[in-house]
N, C-alpha and C positions, 0 to 999 in steps of 0.2 A: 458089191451088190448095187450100188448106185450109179458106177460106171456102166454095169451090164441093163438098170433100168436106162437111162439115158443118152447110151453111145461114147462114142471115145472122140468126139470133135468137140468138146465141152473144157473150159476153165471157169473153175469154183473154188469158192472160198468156203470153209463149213464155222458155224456156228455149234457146238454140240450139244446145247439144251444143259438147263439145270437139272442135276440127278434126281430121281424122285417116277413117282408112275406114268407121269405123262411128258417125260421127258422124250424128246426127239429134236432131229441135226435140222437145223435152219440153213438155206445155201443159196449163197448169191453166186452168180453166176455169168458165163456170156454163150453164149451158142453161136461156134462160126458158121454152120451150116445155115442158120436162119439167118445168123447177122445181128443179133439180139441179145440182151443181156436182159436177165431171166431171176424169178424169186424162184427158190422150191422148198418142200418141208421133206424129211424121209423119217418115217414112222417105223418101228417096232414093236414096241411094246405096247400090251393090249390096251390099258387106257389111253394111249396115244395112238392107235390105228383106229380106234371107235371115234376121238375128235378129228382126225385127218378124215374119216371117211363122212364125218356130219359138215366137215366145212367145203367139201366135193358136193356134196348135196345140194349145198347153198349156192356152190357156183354154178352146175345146171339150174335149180329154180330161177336164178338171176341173169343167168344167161339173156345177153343183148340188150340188160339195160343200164350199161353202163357204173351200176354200184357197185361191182366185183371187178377186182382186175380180169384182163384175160386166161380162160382157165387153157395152154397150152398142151398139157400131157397128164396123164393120170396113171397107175402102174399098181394095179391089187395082186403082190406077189406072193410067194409062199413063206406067210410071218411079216411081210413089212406090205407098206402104204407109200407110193411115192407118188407127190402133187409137184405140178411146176406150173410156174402163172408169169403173166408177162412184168416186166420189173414197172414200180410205178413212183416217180419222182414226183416229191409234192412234200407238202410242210404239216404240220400240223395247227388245228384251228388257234390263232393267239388271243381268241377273245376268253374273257373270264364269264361270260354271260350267254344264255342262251340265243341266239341267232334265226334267225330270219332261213338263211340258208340251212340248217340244222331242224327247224321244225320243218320242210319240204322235204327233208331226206327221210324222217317219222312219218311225215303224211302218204309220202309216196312208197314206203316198207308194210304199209299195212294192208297193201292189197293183196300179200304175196303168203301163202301158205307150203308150210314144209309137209302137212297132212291134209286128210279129208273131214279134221275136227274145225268145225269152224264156232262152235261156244264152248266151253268147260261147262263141270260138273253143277256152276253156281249159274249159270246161264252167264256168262262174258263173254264178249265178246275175243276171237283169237285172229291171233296175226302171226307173222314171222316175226321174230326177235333176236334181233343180233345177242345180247346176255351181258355187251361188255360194250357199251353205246355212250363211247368216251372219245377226249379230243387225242388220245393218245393211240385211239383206233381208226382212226379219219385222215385221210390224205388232201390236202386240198392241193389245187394246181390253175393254169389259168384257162382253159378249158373245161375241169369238170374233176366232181367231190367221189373217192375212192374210199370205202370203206372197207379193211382189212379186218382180220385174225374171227374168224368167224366158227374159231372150232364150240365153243357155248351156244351157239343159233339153236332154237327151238321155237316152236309154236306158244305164246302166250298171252295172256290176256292183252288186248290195246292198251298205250300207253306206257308199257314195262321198260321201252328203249329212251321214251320222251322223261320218266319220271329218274332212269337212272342218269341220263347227261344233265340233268337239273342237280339232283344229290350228290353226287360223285365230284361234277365241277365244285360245285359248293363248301363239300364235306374237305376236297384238297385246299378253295384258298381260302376260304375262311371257316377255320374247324373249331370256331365258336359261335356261330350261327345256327341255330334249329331246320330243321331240313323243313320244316311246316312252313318259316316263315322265304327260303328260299324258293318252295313250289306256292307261295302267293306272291311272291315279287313276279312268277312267273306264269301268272291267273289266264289273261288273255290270251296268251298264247298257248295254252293248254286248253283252255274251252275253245280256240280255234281248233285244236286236231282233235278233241272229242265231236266238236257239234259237224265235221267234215266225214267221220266215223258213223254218224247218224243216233249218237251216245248223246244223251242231255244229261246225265248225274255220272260224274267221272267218281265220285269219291268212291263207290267198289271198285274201280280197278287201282285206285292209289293205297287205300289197303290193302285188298290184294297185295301190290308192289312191295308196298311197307313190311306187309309178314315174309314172303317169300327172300327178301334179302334180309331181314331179320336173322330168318336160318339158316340161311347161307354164311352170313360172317359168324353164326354162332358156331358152325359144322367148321369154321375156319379160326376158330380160336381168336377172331380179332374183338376183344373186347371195345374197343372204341368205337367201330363202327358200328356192333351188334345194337348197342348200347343208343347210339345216334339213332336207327330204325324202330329198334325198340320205342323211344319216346317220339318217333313222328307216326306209329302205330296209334299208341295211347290216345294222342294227340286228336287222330282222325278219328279214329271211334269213338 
C-alpha cells in the first residue's frame, strides 16, 4: 500500500509505531526522482488517521512560514493516511531554560488559527497550539527553528504552548521544583507574550493551562505529573 501511495523510485527505512490505537509506520526515506530524502507517517488505524489528518491541517495553516517542514505529498486512501514532508536535519534545543528564540516561536504561533473560534466558552483568548511544545519537538539548525510531530495541534487558549515548555522542561530536570516557582523564574517573559497578545491578566489562562493537563495526565494514569499540576492549580487559584 505504501509503495502504491508513493511510487516504486523510493528507498525507505520503516519504523513501525508502538502497538496500541494510534500506533502508525514512521519512514525515512530518499526519493530518486526528486533527488531528496524524505520523513513520511502511514496511518491506519482510526485514531491514527484522525492525528495524521489534524497534523496535514497544521501543515496547510502553516504553509510558507517556515515552522513546518515542507509538506511534499499527502494520500487520503481507502482506510490509511499517508503524509510525506521534506526530511529536516537539526538538533534539539540544549538549553535547560526558556529562551529568547522559543518565546518568538509562541509569539509568532499565536496569530494562526486551525478554526473560526477565536475566544472559548470563558472568553480567552485562542490561538493554534502545537499540545506537545517541548525541546524534544523542535528542530534547531543554522538557518532556521522547525517544529515537528504536530498530530495534538488544536485551537487553545494563549499561552498553553509557552506554559507547557516552561513545565515540561522544568518538571524533566528538576522534578523537585514547583511548576509555580519555574513559571515565576519565567515572569518577564510570559508577561512579554501576554502584553504582545494584548492580554494584561495572564493568570486565566495559566489555570486554564494547569487544569487541562491536570486531566490530561490524570486520563494518562501518570500520577506524578497529575499530581505536579494538580498543586500548581491549587497554587494559582
Amino acid at each position: 500500500m505504501i509503495k502504491k501511495a508513493d511510487g516504486n523510485d523510493t528507498v525507505m527505512s520503516f519504523n513501525m509505531g508502538s502497538p496500541g490505537v494510534e500506533q502508525k509506520i514512521s519512514i525515512l526515506g530518499y526519493d530518486n526522482t526528486l533527488g531528496i530524502p524524505f520523513f513520511a507517517k502511514f496511518s491506519q488505524k482510526e485514531r491514527a488517521v484522525v492525528l495524521t489528518r489534524n497534523e496535514l491541517a497544521v501543515y496547510r495553516t502553516l504553509t510558507g512560514t517556515g515552522l513546518t517542514p515542507k509538506l511534499l505529498k499527502d494520500i487520503k486512501g481507502d482506510g490509511f493516511v499517508y503524509m510525506k514532508s521534506e526530511y529536516i536535519k537539526g538538533s534539539r534545543p540544549k538549553e535547560k531554560t526558556l529562551t529568547e528564540n522559543i518565546l518568538q516561536l509562541c509569539i509568532v504561533l499565536k496569530n494562526y488559527h486551525l478554526s473560526d473560534c477565536m475566544e472559548n466558552a470563558d472568553g480567552l483568548k485562542m490561538s493554534l497550539s502545537h499540545g506537545d511544545f517541548c525541546p524534544w519537538n523542535i528542530l534547531v539548525s543554522e538557518n532556521k527553528t522547525n517544529i515537528i510531530d504536530w498530530e495534538l495541534a488544536e485551537d487553545r487558549p494563549l499561552g498553553y504552548d509557552l506554559f507547557t515548555y516552561i513545565c515540561q522542561v522544568s518538571a524533566l530536570f528538576e522534578p523537585n521544583k514547583p511548576l509555580l516557582q519555574a513559571a515565576d523564574e519565567n515572569i518577564k517573559m510570559v508577561k512579554r507574550y501576554f502584553s504582545a497578545s494584548g492580554v494584561e491578566d495572564y493568570i486565566p489562562y495559566l489555570l486554564y493551562f494547569a487544569k487541562s493537563k491536570m486531566e490530561y495526565e490524570t486520563d494518562k494514569d501518570n500520577k506524578i505529573l497529575m499530581d505536579k499540576y494538580s498543586e500548581l492549580y491549587s497554587m494559582v487559584k
